[in-house]
N, C-alpha and C positions, 0 to 999 in steps of 0.2 A: 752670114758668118762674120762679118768686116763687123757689123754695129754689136754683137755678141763680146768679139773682141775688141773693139774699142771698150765698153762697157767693162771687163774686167780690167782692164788698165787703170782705170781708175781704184779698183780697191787695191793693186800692187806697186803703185807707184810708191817713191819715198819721196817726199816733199819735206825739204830741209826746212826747219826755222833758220829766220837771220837773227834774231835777238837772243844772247844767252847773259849768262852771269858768270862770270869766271874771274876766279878769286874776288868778290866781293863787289866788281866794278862789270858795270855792261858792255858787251863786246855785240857790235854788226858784223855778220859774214854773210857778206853778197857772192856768190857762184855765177860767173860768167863763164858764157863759148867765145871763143874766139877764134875756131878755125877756119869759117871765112870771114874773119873780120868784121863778124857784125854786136860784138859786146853783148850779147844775147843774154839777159838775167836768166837762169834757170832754176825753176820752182820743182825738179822733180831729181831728184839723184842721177836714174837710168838715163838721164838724157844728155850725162856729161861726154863732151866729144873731148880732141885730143888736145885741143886747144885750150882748156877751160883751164881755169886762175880763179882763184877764190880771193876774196880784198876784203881784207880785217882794221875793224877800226877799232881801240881797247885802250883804255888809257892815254897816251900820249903818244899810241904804237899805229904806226898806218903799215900796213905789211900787206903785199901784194905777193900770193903765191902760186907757183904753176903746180898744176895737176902733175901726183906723181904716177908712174905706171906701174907700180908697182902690184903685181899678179893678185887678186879677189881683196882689193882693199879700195877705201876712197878715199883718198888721203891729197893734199897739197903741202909739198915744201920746198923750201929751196937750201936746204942742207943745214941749215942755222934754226928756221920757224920747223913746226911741224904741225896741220891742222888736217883731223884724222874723223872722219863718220865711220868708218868703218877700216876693220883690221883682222888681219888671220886669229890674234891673241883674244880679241874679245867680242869678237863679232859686229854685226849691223849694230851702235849705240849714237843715232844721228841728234836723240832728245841731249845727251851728255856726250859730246865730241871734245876728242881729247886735244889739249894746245900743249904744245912744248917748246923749249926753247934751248940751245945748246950754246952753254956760255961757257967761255975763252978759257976754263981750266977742264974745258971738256966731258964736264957733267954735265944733264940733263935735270933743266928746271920746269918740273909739269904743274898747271895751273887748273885747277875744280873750273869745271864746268857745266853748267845744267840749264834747264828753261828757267827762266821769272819764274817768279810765284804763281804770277797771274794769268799764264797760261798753262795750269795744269789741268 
């Protein structure tokens, strides 16, 4: 029964890409654990613990964000960034994860996001 289920873990897993295109420039988002302190990269969505902090590299922007809690979403922010695989409003979208950003007159600047060309 264990090697059955192992076996379907694999086709349910979500395995983030870290390389997108967002507005026009390439953005890295590495997902890490950190809740025993071991920086643990993590290649599968489901395996985000409570620790976990997502590190965006995009322009001239290095943004390091904690996992939010927020209830059936997979999101990281820290009240300013926002970087989102998933969300109540539009569901599992981990190929096109949404970034935004909340600048000082209190609008919301959201930025296209999607895989490279060359990983379709």
């Amino acid at each position: 029964m264990y090697i059955l289920t192992l076996f379907l873990s694999f086709f349910f897993s979500i395995i983030p890409h870290t390389i997108f295109v967002c507005d026009g420039e390439y953005l890295n988002a590495t997902i890490r654990n950190n809740l025993n302190g071991d920086f643990l990269v993590i290649n599968d969505l489901d395996q985000i613990d409570q620790g976990a902090f997502v590190v965006i590299k995009w322009k001239d922007e290095n943004i390091m964000l904690p996992i939010s809690f927020n209830a059936g979403e997979i999101s990281f922010t820290d009240k300013k960034w926002l970087w989102s695989y998933k969300d109540l409003e539009n569901g599992l979208h981990q190929n096109s994860p949404r970034l935004a950003k909340l600048l000082p007159n209190g609008k919301v600047a959201e930025s296209s996001c999607h895989l490279p060309e060359e990983t379709y």
